[in-house]
C-alpha positions as CSV (number, residue, x, y, z in Angstrom):
1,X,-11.8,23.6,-28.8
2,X,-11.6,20.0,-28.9
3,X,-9.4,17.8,-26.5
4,X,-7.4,15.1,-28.5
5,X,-7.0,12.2,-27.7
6,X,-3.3,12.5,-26.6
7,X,-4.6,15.4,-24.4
8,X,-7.1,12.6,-22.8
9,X,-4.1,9.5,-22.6
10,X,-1.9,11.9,-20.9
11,X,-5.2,13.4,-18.1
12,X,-5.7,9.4,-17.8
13,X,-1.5,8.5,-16.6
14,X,-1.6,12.1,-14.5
15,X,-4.4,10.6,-12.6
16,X,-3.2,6.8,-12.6
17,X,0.3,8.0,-11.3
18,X,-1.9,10.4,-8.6
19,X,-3.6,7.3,-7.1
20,X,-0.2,5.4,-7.5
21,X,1.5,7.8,-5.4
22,X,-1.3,8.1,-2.7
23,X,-1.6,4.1,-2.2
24,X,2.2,3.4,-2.0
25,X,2.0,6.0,0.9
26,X,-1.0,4.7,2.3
27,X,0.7,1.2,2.2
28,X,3.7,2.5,3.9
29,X,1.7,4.8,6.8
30,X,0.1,0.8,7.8
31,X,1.4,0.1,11.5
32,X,2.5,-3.6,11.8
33,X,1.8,-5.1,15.2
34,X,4.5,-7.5,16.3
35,X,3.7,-10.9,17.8
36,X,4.5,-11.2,21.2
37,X,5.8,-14.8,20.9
38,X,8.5,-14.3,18.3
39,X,11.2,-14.7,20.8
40,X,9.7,-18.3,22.6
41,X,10.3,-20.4,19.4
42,X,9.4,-24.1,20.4
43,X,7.4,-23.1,23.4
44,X,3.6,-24.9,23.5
45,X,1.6,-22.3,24.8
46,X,-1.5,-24.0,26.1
47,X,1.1,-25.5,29.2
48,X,1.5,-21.5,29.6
């Protein structure tokens, strides 16, 4: 039997919305480092 092409446009969004999903978790699992300087605003650190 033959696939039509809605049958193929809908496969295509399943699998778009699949990798979607996946990187918007991925993106959210990313640690963020803080910087260690964020409080000393103003400071010049090479007199440190």
């Amino acid at each position: 039997m033959a696939v039509t092409r809605t049958e193929r446009k809908l496969r295509r969004l399943r699998t778009r919305e699949r990798q979607r999903q996946q990187m918007l978790v991925k993106n959210n699992l990313v640690p963020t480092q803080k910087s260690p300087y964020k409080g000393e605003s103003g400071v010049i650190l090479e007199d440190q």
